[in-house]
KELUM-179243 format. One line per 2 residues: number of its first residue (from 1); for each residue z, x, y of C-alpha. Coordinates in pm, 1 decimal. Last residue first. Layout:
% residues N
NUM = Z,X,Y  ...
% end
This chain:
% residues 262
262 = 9237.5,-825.9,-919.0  9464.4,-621.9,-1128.4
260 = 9812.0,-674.3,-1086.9  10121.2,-440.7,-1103.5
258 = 10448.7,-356.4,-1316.7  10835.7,-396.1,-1133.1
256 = 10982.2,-518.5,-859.7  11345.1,-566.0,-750.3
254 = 11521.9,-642.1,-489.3  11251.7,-769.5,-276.5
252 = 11260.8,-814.1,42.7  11076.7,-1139.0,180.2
250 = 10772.1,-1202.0,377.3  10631.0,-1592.5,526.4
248 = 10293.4,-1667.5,638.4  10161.9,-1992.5,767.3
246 = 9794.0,-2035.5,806.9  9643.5,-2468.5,882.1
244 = 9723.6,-2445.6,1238.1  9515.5,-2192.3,1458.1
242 = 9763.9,-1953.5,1665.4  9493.5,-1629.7,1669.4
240 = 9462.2,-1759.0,1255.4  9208.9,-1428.1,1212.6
238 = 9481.4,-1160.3,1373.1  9743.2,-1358.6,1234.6
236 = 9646.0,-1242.3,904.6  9612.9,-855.7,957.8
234 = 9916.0,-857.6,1175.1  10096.1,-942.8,855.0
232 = 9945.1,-686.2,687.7  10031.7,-378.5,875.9
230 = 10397.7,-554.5,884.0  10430.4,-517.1,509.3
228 = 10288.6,-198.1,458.1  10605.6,-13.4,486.8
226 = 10722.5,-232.4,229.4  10505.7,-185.1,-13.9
224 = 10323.0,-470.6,-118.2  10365.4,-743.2,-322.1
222 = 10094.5,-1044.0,-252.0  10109.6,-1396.1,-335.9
220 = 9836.5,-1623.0,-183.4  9851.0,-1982.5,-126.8
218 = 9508.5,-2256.4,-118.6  9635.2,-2543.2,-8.3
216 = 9470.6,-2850.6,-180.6  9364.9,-3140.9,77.4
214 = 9498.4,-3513.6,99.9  9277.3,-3649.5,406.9
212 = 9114.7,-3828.4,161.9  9422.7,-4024.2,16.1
210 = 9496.8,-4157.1,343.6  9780.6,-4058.2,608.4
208 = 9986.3,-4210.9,776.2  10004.0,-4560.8,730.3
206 = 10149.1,-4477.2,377.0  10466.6,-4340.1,503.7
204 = 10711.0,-4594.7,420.6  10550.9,-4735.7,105.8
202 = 10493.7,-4387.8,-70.9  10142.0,-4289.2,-201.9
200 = 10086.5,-4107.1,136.6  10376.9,-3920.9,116.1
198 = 10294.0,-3734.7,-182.9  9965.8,-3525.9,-55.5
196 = 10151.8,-3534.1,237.7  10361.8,-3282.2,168.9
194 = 10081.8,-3043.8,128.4  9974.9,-2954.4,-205.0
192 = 9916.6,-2620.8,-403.0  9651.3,-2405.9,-526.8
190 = 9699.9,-2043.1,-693.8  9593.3,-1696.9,-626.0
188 = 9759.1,-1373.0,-683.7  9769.2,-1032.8,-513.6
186 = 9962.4,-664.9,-613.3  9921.5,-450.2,-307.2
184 = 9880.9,-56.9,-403.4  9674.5,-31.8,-91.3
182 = 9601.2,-306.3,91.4  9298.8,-464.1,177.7
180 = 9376.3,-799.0,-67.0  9588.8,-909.7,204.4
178 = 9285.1,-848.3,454.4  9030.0,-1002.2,206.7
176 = 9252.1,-1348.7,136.2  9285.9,-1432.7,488.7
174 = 8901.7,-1376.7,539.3  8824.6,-1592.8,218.4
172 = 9087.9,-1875.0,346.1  9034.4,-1915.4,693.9
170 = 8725.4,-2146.8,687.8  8888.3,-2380.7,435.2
168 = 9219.6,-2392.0,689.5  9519.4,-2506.8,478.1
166 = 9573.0,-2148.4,382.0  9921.0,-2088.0,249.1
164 = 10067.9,-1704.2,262.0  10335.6,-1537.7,53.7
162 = 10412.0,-1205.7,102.2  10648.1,-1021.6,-102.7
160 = 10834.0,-685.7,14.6  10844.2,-336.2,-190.0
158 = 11082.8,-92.7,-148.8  11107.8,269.2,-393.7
156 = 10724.3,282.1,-272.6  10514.1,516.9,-493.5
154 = 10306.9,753.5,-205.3  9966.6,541.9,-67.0
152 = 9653.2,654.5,41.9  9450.5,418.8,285.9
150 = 9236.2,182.9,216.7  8884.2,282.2,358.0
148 = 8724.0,151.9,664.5  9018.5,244.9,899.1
146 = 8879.7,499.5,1147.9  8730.7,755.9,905.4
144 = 8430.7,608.8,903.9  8397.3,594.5,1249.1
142 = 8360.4,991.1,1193.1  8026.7,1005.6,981.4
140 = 7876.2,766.3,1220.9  7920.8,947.3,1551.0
138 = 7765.7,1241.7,1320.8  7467.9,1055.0,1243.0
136 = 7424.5,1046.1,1582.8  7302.4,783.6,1849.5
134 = 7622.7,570.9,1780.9  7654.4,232.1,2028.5
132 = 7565.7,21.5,1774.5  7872.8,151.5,1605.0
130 = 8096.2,217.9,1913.2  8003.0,-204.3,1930.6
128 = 8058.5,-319.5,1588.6  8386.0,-154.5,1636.3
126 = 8486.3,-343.9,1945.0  8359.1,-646.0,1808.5
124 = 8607.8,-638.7,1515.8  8528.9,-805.0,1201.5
122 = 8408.9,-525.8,1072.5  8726.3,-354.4,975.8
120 = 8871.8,-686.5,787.2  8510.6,-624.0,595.3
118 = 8525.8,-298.4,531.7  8890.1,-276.3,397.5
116 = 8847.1,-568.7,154.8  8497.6,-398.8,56.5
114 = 8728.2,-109.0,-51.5  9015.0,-355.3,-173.2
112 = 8699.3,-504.7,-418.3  8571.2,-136.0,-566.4
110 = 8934.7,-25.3,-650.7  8997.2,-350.6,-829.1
108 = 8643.1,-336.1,-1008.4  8699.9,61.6,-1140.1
106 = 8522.2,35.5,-1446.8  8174.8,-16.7,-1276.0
104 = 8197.4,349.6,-1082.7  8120.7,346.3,-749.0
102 = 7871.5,192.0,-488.3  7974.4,97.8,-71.4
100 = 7752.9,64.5,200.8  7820.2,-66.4,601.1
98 = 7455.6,-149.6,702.5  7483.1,-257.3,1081.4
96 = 7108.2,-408.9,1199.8  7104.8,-753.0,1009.8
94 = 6891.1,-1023.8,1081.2  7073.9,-1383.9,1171.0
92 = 7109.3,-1669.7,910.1  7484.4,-1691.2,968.0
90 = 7558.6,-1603.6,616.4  7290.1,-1291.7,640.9
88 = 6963.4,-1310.6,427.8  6884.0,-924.4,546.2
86 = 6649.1,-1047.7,783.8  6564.2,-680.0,990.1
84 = 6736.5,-574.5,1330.3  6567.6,-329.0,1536.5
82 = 6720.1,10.7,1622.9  6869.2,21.5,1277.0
80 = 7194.5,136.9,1135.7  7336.9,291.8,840.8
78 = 7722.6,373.3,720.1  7857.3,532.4,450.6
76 = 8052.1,511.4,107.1  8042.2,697.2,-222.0
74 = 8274.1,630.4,-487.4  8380.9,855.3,-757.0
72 = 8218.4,962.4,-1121.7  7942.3,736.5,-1118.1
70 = 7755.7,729.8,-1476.2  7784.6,308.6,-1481.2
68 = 7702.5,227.5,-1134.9  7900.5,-99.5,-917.6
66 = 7693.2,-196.6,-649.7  7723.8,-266.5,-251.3
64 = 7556.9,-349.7,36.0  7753.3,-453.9,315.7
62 = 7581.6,-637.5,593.1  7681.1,-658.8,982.2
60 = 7408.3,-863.3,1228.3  7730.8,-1061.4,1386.2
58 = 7769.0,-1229.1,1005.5  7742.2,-1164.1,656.4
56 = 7428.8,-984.2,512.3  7599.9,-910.8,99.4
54 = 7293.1,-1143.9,17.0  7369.1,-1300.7,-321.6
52 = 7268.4,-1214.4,-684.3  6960.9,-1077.9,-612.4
50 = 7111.5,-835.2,-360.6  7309.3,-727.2,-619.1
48 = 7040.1,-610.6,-841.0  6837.9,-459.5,-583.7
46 = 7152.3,-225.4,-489.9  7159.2,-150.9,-881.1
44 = 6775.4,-105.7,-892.9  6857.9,122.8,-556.8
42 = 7105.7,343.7,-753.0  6855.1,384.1,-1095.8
40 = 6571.0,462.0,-863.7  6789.9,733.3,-697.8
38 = 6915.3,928.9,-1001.3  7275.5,1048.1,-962.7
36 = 7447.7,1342.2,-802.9  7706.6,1119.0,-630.7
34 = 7635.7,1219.6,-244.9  7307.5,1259.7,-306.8
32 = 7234.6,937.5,-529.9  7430.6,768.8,-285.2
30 = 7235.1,850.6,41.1  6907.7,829.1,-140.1
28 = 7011.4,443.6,-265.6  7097.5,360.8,129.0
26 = 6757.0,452.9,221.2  6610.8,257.4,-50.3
24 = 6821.8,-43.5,49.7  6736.0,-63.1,364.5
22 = 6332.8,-2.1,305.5  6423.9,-324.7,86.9
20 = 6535.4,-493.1,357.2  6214.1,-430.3,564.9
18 = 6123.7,-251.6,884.4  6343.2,75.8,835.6
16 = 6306.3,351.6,1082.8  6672.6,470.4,1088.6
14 = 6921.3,433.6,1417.5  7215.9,637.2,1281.3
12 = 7213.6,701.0,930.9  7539.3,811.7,754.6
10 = 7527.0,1092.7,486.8  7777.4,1019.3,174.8
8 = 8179.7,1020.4,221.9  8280.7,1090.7,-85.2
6 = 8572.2,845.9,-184.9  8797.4,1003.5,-490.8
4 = 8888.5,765.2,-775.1  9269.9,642.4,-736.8
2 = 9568.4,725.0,-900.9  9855.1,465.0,-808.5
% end
């Protein structure tokens, strides 16, 4: 699958920055340099992101993004601050780890599996930690090639399906980005029902269950290549750790043909 170029624009390590928006205009000069674009046009399309929902997630970690009409590739990097700032984060904490991301707005899918990437990355404490721990903009500039970006990926002659169900609500969006993380994957969405969604309304299983504890599951299909399979798979039972409500299943497919958007 062709793919846009990533340029790898200038990381910050440690930056004076007391507000978000002094964030967001440092991040805007790295991608207008890296791209060759204007700068006030790249932070309007940071601000205009922001003002749709915080990208601040959780453990002080935020990924700004934006999608910009006259970019040729995609431009990625990493910032960080001595002293967090409130970056409207999920868990209501300030942010001081500014993963960034902005490419071209025609290239959505390519855009989403690199946030995908970012975010399963990010998740880890022990990178969160070499990252706070970076002094250089140079320590930056090489974490970044440590698994932030999906990797490049040969036609597979082998592909292998994946078919997850999420019965955990809290499991679902981070189960969903690390399948959606891989390269060349093909993913789908749908809803389903537990068994029990049935066997409540029948007579000899009724005083089991009730008709509020009767949940959609949420299942994702994904083909991938097969040599990818496994790389996945560890992906997803590295956020269930044993919790119930994630079962995964793979098969070999014989054939496959013709690919997915996201």
């Amino acid at each position: 699958m062709a793919r846009d170029p990533v340029v790898k624009a200038s990381c910050g390590a440690r930056i004076a920055a007391d507000t978000a928006d002094d964030v967001l205009a440092a991040i805007a000069e790295r991608v207008a340099t890296a791209l060759r674009l204007k700068e006030h046009k790249v932070l309007a399309a940071l601000r205009k992101r922001e003002a749709v929902a915080s990208t601040g997630l959780e453990h002080g970690v935020a990924i700004p993004h934006c999608a910009l009409p006259k970019a040729g590739s995609f431009a990625v990097g990493i910032v960080t601050l001595p002293r967090p700032v409130d970056f409207g984060a999920l868990d209501g904490n300030p942010s001081d780890i500014f993963v960034f991301v902005a490419g071209p707005e025609d290239q959505r899918t390519e855009h989403v599996r690199i946030l995908a990437a970012m975010t399963a990355r990010l998740r880890e404490s022990e990178v969160r930690d070499r990252i706070r721990a970076a002094t250089a903009d140079e320590d930056l500039q090489a974490l970044l090639s440590e698994g932030f970006l999906p990797e490049e990926h040969e036609e597979a002659a082998q592909f292998t399906m994946l078919v997850v169900y999420v019965q955990d609500e809290d499991l679902y969006e981070p189960v969903l980005e690390a399948v959606s993380a891989e390269t060349d994957a093909s993913v789908a969405v749908s809803d389903a029902q537990s068994a029990g969604s049935i066997l409540h309304r029948m007579p000899l299983f009724a005083t089991f269950w009730t008709d509020s504890e009767t949940q959609p599951i949420h299942r994702i299909e994904a083909i991938v290549p097969q040599d990818r399979a496994n790389r996945t798979i560890r992906r997803v039972e590295d956020i269930s750790r044993g919790r119930r409500g994630v079962q995964i299943s793979a098969f070999d497919l014989s054939y496959g043909s013709g690919s997915l958007d996201l």
